[in-house]
SEBA-973180 format. One record per atom (N, C-alpha, C): residue number from 1; atom name; x, y, z. Coordinates in steps of 0.05 Angstrom, whole numbers, m for minus. Layout:
@num=NUM, atome=CA, c1=X, c2=Y, c3=Z
...
// end
This chain:
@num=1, atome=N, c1=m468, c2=m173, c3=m1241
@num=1, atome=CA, c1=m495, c2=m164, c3=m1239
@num=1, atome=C, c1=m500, c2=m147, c3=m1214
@num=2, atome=N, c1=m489, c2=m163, c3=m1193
@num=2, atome=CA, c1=m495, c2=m150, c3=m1167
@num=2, atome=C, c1=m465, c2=m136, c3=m1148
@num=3, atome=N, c1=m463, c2=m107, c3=m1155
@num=3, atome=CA, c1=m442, c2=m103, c3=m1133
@num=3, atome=C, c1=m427, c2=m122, c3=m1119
@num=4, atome=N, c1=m452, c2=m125, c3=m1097
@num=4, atome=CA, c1=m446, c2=m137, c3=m1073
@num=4, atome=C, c1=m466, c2=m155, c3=m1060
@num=5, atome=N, c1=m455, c2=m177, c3=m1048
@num=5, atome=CA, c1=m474, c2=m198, c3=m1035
@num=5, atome=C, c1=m495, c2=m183, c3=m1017
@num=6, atome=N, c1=m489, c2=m157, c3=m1003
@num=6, atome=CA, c1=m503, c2=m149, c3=m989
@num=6, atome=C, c1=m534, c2=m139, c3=m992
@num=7, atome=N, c1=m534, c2=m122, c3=m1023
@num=7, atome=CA, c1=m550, c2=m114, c3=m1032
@num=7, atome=C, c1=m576, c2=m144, c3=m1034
@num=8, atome=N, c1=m566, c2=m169, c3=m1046
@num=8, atome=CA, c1=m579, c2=m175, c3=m1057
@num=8, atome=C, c1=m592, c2=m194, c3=m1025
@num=9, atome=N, c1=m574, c2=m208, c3=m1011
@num=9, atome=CA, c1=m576, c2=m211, c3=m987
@num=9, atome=C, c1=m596, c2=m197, c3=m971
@num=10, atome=N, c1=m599, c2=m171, c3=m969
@num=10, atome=CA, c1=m616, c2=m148, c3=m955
@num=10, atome=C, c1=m649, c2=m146, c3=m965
@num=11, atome=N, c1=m639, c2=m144, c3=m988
@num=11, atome=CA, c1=m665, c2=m144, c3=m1005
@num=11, atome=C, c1=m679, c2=m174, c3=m1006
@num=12, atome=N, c1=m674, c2=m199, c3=m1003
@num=12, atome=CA, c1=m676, c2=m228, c3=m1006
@num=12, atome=C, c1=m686, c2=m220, c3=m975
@num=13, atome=N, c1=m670, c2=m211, c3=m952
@num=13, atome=CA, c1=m688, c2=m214, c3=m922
@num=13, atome=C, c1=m708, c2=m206, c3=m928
@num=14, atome=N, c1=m710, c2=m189, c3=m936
@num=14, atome=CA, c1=m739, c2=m163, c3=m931
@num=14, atome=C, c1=m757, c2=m174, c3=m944
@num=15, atome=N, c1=m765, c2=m191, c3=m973
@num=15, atome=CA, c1=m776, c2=m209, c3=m985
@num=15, atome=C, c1=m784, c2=m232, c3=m954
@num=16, atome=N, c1=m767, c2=m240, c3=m946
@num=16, atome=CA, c1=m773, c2=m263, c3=m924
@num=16, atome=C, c1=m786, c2=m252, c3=m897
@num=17, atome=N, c1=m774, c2=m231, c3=m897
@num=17, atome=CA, c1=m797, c2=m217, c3=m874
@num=17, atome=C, c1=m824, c2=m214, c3=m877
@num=18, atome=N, c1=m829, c2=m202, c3=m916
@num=18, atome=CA, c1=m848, c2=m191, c3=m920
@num=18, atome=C, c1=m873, c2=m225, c3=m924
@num=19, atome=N, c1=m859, c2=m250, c3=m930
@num=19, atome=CA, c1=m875, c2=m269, c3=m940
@num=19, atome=C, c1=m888, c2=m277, c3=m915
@num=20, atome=N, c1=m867, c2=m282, c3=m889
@num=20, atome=CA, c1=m872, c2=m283, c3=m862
@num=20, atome=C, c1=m893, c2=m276, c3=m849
@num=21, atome=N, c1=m887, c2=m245, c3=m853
@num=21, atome=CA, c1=m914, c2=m238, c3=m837
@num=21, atome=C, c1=m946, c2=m236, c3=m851
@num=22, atome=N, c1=m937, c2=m239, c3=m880
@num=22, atome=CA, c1=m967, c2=m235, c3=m893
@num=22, atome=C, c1=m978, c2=m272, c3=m880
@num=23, atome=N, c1=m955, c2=m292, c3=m876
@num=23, atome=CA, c1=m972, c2=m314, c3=m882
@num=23, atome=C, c1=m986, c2=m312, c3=m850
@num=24, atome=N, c1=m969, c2=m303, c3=m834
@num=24, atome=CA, c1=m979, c2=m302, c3=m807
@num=24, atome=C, c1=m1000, c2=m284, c3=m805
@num=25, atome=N, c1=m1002, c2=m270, c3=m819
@num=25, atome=CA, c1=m1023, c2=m248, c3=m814
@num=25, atome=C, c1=m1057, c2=m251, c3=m832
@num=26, atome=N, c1=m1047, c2=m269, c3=m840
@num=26, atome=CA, c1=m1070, c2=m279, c3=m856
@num=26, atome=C, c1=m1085, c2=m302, c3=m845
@num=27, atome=N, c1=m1117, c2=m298, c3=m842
@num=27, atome=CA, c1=m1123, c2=m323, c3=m834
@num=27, atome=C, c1=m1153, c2=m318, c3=m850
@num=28, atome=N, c1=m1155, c2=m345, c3=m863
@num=28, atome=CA, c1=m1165, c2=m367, c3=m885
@num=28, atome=C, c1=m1180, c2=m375, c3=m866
@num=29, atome=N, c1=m1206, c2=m368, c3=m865
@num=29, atome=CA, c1=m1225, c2=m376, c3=m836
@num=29, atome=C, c1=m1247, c2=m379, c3=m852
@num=30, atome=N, c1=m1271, c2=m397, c3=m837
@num=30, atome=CA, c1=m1300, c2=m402, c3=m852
@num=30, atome=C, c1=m1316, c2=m382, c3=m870
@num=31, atome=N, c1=m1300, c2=m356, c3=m863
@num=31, atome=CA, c1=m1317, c2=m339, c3=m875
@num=31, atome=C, c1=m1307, c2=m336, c3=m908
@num=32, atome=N, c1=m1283, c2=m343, c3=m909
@num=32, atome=CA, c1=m1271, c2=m344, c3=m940
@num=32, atome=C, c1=m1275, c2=m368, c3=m954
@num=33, atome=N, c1=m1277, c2=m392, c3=m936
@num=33, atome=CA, c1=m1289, c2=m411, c3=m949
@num=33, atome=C, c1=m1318, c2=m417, c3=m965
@num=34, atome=N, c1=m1329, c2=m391, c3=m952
@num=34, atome=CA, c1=m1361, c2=m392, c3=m953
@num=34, atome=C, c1=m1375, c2=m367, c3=m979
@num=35, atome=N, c1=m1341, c2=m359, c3=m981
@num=35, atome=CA, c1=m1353, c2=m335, c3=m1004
@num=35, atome=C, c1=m1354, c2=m351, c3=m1034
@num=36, atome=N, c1=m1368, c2=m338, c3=m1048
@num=36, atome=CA, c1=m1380, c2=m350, c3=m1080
@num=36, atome=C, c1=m1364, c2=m346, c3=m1090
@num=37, atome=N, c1=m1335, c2=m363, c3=m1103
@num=37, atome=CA, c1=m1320, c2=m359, c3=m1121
@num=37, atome=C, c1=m1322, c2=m371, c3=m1149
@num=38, atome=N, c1=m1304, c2=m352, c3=m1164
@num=38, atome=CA, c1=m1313, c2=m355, c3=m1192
@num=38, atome=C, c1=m1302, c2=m387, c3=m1207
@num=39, atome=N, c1=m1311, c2=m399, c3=m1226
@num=39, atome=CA, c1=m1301, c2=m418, c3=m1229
@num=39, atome=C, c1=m1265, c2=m422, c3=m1241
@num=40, atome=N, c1=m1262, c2=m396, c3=m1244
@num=40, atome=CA, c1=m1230, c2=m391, c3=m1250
@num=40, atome=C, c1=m1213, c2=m388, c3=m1235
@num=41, atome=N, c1=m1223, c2=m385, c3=m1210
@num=41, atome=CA, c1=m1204, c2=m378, c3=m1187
@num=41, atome=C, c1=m1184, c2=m412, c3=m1192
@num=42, atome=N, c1=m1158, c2=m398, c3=m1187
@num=42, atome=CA, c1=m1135, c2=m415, c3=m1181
@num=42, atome=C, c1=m1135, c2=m432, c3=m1165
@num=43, atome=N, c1=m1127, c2=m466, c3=m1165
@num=43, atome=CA, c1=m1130, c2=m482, c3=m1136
@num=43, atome=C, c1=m1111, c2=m466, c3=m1120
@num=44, atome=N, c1=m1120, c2=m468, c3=m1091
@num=44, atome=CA, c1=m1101, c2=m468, c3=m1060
@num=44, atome=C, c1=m1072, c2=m468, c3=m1062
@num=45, atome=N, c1=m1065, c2=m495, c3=m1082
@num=45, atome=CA, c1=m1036, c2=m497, c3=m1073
@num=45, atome=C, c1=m1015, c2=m482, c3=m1095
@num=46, atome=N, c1=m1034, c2=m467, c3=m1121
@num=46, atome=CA, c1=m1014, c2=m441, c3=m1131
@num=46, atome=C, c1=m1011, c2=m420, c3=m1115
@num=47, atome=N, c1=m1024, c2=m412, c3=m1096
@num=47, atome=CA, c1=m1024, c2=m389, c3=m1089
@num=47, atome=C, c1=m976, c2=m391, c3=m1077
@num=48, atome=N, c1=m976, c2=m402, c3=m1063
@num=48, atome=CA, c1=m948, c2=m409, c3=m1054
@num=48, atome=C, c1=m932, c2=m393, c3=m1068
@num=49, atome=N, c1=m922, c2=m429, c3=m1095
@num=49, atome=CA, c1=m903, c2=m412, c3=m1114
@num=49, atome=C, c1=m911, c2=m389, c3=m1118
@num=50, atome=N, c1=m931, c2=m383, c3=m1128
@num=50, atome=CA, c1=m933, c2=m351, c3=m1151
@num=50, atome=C, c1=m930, c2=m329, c3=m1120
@num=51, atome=N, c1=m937, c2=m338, c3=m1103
@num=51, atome=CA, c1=m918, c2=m318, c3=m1086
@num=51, atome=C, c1=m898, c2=m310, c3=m1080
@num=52, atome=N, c1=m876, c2=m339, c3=m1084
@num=52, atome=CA, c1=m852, c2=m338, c3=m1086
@num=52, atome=C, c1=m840, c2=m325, c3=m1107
@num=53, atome=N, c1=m853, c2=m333, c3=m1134
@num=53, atome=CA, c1=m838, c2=m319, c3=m1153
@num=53, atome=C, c1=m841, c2=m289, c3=m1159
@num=54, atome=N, c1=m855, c2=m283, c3=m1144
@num=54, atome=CA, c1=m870, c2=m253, c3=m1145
@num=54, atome=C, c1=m846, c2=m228, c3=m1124
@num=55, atome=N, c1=m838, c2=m253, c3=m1097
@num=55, atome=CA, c1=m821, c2=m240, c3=m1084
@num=55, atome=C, c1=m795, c2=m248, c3=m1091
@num=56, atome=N, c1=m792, c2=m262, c3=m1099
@num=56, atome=CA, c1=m759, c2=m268, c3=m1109
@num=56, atome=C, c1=m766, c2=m242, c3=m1139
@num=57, atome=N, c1=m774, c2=m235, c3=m1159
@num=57, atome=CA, c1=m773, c2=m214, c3=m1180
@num=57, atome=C, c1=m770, c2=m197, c3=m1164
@num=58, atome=N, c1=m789, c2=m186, c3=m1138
@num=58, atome=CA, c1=m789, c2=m158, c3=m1128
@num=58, atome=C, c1=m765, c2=m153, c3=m1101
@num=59, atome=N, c1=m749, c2=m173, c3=m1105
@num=59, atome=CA, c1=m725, c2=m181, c3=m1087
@num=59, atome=C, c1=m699, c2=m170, c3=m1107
@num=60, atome=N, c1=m706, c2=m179, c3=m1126
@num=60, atome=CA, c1=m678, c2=m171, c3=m1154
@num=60, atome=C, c1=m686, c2=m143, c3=m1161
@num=61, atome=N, c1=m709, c2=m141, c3=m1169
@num=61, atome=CA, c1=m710, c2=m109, c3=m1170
@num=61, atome=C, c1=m710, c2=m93, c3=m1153
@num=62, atome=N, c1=m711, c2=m93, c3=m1128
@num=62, atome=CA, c1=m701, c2=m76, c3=m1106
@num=62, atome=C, c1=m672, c2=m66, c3=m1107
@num=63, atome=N, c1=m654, c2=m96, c3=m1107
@num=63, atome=CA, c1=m629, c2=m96, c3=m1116
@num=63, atome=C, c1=m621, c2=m82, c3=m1131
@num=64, atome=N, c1=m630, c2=m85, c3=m1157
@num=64, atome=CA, c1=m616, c2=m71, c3=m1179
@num=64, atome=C, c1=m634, c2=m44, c3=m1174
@num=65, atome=N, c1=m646, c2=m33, c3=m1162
@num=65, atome=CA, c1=m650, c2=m2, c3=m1165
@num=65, atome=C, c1=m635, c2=8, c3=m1144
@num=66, atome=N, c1=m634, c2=3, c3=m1121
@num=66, atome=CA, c1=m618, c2=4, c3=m1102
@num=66, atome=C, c1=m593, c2=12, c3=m1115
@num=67, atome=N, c1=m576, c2=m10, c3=m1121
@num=67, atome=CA, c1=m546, c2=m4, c3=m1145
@num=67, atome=C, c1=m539, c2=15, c3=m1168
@num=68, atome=N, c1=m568, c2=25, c3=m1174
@num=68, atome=CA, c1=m571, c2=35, c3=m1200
@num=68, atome=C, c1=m570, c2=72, c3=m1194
@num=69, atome=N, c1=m572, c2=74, c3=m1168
@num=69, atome=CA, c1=m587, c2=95, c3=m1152
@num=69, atome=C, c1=m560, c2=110, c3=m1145
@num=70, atome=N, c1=m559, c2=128, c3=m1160
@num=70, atome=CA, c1=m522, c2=151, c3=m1161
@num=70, atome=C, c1=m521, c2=161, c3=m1133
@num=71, atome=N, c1=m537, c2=159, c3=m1116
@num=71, atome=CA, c1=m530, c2=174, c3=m1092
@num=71, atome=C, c1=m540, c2=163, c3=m1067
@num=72, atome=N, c1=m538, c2=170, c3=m1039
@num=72, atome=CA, c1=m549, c2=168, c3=m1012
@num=72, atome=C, c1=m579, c2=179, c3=m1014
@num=73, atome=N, c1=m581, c2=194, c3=m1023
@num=73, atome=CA, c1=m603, c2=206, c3=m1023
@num=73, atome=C, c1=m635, c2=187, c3=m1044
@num=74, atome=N, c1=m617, c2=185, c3=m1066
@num=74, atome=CA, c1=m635, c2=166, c3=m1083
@num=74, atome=C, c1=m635, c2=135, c3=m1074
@num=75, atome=N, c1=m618, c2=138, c3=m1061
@num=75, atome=CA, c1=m617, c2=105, c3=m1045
@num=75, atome=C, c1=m641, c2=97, c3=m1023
@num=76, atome=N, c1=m633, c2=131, c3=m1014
@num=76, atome=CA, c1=m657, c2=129, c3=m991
@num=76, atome=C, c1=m685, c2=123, c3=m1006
@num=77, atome=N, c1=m687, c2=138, c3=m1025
@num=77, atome=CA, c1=m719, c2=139, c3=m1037
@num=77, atome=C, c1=m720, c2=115, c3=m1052
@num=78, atome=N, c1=m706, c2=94, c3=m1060
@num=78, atome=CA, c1=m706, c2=70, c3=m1071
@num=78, atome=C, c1=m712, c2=54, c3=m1053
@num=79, atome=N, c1=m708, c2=52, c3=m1019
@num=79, atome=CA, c1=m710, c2=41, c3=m994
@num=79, atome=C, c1=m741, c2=51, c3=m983
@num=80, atome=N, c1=m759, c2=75, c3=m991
@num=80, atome=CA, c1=m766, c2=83, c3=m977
@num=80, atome=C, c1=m794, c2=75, c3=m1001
@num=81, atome=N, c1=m797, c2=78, c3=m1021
@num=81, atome=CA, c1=m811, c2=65, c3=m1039
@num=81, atome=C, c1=m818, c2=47, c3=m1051
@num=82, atome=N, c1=m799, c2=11, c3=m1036
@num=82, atome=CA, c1=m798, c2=m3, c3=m1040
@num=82, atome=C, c1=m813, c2=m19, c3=m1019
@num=83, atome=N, c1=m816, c2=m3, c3=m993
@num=83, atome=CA, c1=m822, c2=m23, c3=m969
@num=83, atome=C, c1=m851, c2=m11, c3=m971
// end
C-alpha cells in the first residue's frame, strides 16, 4: 500500500502536529458555554474520536497522494495543498 514507512510516518506527524496545536489553541471559555446550542449538538466527549478519525483519514490520504504524485514537482503541490 505504502512505498515507504516514511511517507506514511511524515504524514501521521503532521496529523499530530496539526491535533496539537488546534487543542492548544483552542480555548472552551464561558463565553462558549453561554452560547444557545441546538438540541442536536453532539456531547463533549465525541468531539475527540471524530477528530481522530478525521486525522488519521486525512493522514492516509496525504500519503497516498503524495505516492501517487509522478514527479518532484507534483509532490511539491501535494505538500503544499495539504497543509
Amino acid at each position: 500500500m505504502f512505498e515507504s514507512y516514511w511517507t506514511i510516518g511524515s504524514t501521521a506527524a503532521v496529523a499530530v502536529v496539526v491535533a496539537v496545536a488546534g487543542g492548544l489553541l483552542t480555548e472552551i471559555g464561558p463565553w462558549y458555554r453561554s452560547l444557545k446550542k441546538p438540541s442536536w449538538q453532539p456531547p463533549d466527549w465525541a468531539f475527540g474520536p471524530v477528530w481522530t478519525v478525521i486525522l488519521v483519514m486525512a493522514a492516509i490520504s496525504a500519503a497516498l497522494a503524495w505516492e501517487a504524485a509522478p514527479d518532484t514537482g507534483a509532490k511539491t503541490l501535494v505538500f503544499i495543498v495539504l497543509l
